[in-house]
C-alpha positions in Angstrom: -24.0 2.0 -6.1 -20.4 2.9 -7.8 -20.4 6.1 -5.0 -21.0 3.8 -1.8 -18.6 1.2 -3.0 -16.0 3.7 -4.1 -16.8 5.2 -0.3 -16.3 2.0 1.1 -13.4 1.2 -0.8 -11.5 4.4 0.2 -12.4 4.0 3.8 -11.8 0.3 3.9 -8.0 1.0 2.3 -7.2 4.0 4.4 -7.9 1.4 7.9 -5.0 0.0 6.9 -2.9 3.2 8.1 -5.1 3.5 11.4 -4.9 -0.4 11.8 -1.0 -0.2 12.1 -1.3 2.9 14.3 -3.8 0.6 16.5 -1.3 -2.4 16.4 1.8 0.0 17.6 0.3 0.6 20.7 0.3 -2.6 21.9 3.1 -4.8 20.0 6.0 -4.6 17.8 5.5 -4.1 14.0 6.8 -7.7 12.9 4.7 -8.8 16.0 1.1 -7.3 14.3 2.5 -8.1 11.2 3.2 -12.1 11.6 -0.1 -12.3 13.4 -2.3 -10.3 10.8 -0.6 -13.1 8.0 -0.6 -16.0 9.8 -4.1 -16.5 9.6 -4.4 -15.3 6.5 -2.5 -17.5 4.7 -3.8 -20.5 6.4 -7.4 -19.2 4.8 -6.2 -18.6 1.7 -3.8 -21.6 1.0 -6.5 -23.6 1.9 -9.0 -22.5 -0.6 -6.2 -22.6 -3.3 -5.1 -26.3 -2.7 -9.6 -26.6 -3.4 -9.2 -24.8 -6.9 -7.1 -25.5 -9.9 -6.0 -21.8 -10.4 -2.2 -22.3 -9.7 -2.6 -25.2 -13.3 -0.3 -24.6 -15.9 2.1 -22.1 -14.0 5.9 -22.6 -13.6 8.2 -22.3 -11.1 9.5 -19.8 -12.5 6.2 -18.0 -12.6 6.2 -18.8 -8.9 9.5 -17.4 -8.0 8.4 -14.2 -9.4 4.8 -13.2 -7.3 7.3 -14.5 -4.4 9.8 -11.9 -4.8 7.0 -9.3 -6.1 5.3 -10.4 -2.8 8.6 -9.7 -0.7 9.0 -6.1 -2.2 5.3 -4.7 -2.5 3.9 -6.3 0.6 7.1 -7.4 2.7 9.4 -5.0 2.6 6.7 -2.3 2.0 4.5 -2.8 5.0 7.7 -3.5 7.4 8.6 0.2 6.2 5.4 1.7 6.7 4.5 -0.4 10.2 7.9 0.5 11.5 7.6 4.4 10.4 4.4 4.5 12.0 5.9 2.9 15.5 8.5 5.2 15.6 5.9 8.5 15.8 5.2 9.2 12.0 2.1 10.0 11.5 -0.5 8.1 9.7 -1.5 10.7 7.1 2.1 11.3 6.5 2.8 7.6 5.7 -0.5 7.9 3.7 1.5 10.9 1.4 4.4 9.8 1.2 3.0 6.2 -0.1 0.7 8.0 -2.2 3.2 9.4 -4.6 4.1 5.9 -5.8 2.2 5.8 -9.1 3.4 9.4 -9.7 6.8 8.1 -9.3 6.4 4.7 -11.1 5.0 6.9 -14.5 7.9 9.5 -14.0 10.2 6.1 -14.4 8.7 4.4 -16.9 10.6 6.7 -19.4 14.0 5.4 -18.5 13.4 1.9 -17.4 10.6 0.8 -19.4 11.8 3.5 -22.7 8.0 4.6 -22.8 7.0 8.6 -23.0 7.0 10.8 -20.1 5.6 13.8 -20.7 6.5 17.3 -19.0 3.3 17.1 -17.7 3.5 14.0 -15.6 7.0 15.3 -14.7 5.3 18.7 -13.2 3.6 16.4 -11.4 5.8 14.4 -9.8 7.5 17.7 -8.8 4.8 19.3 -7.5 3.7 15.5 -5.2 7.2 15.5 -3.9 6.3 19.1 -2.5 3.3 18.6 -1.0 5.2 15.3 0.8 8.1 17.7 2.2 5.2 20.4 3.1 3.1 17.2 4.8 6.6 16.1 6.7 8.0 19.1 8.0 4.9 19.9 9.5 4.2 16.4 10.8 7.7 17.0 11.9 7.7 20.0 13.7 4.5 19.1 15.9 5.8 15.3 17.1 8.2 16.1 20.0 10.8 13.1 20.0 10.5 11.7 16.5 13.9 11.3 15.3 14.7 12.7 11.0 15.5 9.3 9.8 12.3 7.8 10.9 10.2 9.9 7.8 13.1 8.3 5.4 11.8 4.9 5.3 8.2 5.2 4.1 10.2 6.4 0.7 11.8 3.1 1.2 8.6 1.2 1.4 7.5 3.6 -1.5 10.8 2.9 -3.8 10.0 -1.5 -2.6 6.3 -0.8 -4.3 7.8 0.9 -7.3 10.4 -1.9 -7.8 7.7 -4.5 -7.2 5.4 -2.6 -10.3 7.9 -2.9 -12.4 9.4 -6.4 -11.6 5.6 -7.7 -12.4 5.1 -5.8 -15.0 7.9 -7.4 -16.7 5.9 -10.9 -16.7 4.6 -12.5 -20.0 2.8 -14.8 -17.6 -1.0 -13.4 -16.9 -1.4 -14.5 -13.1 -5.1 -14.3 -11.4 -5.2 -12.5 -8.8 -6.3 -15.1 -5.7 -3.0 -17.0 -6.9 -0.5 -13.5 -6.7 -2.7 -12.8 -3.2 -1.6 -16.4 -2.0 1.8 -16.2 -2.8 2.3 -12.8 -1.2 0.5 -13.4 1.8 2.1 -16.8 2.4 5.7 -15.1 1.3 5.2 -12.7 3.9 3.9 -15.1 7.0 6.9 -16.7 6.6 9.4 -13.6 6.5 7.3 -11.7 9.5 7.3 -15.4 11.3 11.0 -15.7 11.0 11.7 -12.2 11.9 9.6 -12.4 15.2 11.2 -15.7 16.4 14.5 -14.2 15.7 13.4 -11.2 17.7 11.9 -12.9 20.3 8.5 -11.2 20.0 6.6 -13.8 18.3 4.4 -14.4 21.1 1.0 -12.0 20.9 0.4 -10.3 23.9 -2.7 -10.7 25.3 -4.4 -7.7 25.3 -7.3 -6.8 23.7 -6.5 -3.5 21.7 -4.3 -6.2 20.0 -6.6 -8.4 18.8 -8.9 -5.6 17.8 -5.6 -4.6 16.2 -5.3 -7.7 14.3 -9.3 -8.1 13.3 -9.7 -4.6 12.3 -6.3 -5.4 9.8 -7.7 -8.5 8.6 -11.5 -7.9 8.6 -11.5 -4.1 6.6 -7.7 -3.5 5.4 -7.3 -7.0 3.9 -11.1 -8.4 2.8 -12.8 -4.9 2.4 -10.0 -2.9 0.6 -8.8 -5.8 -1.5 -11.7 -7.2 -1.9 -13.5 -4.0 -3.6 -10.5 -3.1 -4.7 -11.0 -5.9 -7.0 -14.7 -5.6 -7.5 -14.3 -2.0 -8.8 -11.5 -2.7 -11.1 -14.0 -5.4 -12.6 -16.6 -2.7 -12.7 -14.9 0.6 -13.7 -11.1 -0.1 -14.8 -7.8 0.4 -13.3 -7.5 4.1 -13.9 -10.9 4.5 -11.4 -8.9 2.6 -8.9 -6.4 4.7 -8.8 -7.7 7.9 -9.1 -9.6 6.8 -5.6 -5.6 5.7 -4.2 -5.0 9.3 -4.3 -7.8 10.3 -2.1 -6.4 8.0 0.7 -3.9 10.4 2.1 -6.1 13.0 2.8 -9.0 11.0 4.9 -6.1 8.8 6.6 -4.8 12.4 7.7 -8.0 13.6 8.7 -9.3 10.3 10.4 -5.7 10.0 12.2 -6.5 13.5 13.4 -9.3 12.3 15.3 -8.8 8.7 15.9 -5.0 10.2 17.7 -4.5 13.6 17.6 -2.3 13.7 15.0 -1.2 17.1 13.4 -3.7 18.5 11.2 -3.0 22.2 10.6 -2.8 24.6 7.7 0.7 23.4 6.4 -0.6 20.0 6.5 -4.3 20.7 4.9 -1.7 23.2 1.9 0.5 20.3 1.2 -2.1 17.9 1.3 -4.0 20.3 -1.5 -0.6 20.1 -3.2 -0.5 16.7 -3.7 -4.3 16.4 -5.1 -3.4 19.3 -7.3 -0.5 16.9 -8.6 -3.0 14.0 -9.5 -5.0 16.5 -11.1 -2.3 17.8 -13.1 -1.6 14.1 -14.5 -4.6 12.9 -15.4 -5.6 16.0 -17.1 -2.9 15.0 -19.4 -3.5 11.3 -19.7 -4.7 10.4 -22.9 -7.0 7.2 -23.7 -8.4 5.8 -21.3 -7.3 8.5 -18.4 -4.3 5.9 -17.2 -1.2 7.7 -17.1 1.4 7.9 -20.5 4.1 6.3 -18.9 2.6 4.1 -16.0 2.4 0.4 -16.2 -1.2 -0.5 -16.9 -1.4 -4.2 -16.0 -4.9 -5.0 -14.1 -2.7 -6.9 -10.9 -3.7 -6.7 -7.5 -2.3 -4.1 -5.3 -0.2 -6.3 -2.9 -0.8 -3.7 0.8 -1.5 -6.7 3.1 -0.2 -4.9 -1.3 0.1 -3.8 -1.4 1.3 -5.2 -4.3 2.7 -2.4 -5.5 1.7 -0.4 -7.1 -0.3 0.0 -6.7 -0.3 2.1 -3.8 -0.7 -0.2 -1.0 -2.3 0.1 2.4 -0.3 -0.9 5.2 -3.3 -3.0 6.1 -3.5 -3.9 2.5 -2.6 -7.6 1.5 -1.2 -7.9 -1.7 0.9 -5.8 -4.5 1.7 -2.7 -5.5 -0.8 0.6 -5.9 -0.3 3.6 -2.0 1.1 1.0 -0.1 -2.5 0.6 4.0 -1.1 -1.7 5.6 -2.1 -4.4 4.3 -1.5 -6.7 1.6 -1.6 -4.9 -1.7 -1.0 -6.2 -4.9 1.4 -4.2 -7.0 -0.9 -0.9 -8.3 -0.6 -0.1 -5.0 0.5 -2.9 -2.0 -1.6 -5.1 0.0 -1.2 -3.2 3.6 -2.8 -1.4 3.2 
């Protein structure tokens, strides 16, 4: 049972890449974004107003899961939707979003004052080099894709980091529906307000749109987030985001075949590089396998938070994690 729902989980994440790659074709990125929220929030603020989870929290508790919700799903899946309309491939998006708990442990030392060991530095080192490999040779096989455009997934990755640490600076223990509610309602109205000012706000009407939208909604949204939370439950947060790392590699291959993206030997040796890394890391970890130095808080990744972290999927809902689109919570963003 814990193999087919960590299958499902990693498959069900990585949709959130191909689901942004789907919605590209057809719209703009604030276009598939307002319209994979919209609905969303309507759902969720809905069931919310039915339960008494919001209770006993402030304003100021408020405030915060907005502005966590604006950096690990917001901001992050803008970056990642927008990389990924400009001709960056999915598997490279998928990389360079994966590095994010790498880079939240390696910072941990100087913003947090915890231990970072040279281990987890090695690392981080050895991630960011499987990310150039992954990029120059994504790079080198997209004809027209101009150098800034594989400069803001790092953005969207530096919004998740900010968002891991801006949460994990709360006293206040929020559940998780409420932080999922307050991102996805926080981003509706940003991605709303963006497309009316844009003038795209209007969906177009054809149907790779809508399968756009349902595949974003339906797999990236309820299936990553929602076993992203029911194997948390079951086997911790380390589990979780020992599985984040796999997602660049099957977004990579499944963009491969879903697209034609590039899928050669730099790509497959940089990809290898970047595993290697993870390995690396948690063979030092001590305890419980979670990284020295890396915010341990159990919050939802906003991709669609991703939070952030954790790493969220640009189909993830929620905060941060690596990330899908979508809306991660903060281990690793609902885009995903």
């Amino acid at each position: 049972m814990d193999f087919l729902l960590s299958a499902a989980f990693v498959l069900c994440w990585s949709s959130g890449f191909i689901g942004a790659r789907l919605g590209a074709g057809s719209a703009s990125a604030v276009t598939v974004l307002m319209w994979r929220f919209l609905p969303l929030a309507v759902i969720l603020i809905v069931i919310a107003v039915a339960r008494t989870w919001w209770r006993g929290l402030v304003l100021r508790d408020v405030a915060r899961q907005v502005l966590v919700g604006v950096l690990s799903q917001s901001g992050y899946l803008l970056t990642v939707y927008y990389a990924i309309q400009l001709g960056v491939s999915s598997g490279t998006t998928a990389l360079i979003d994966g590095v994010q708990p790498l880079v939240a442990g390696a910072f941990a030392g100087p913003l947090l004052h915890q231990y970072v060991s040279r281990r987890q530095w090695l690392g981080l080192c050895l991630g960011m080099g499987g990310v150039v490999i992954v990029t120059r040779a994504d790079a080198a096989a997209a004809a027209g894709v101009t150098w800034w455009a594989y400069l803001i997934p790092f953005l969207g990755m530096l919004s998740l980091v900010a968002a891991t640490f801006l949460d994990g600076r709360s006293r206040t223990r929020v559940t998780p529906v409420v932080a999922m509610t307050a991102h996805c309602l926080t981003s509706a109205v940003i991605f709303t307000a963006l497309a009316l000012s844009a003038g795209v706000a209007r969906p177009p009407a054809d149907p790779p749109f809508w399968l756009a939208i349902t595949w974003l909604v339906a797999l990236s949204t309820f299936g990553g987030y929602g076993l992203y939370w029911v194997i948390l439950r079951r086997s911790g947060i380390t589990k979780v985001n020992t599985l984040m790392f796999l997602m660049a590699p099957v977004t990579a291959v499944w963009g491969a075949l879903m697209f034609g993206e590039p899928f050669g030997p730099q790509t497959v040796f940089g990809l290898v590089i970047g595993l290697a890394a993870v390995v690396i890391v948690r063979m030092g970890a001590g305890g419980d396998g979670s990284n020295p130095g890396s915010p341990t808080r159990t919050r939802a990744p906003a991709r669609d938070r991703p939070a952030p972290s954790p790493r969220r999927s640009p189909g993830r809902a929620g905060p941060p994690a690596r990330s899908g689109t979508g809306t991660a919570p903060h281990r690793r963003s609902a885009g995903r």
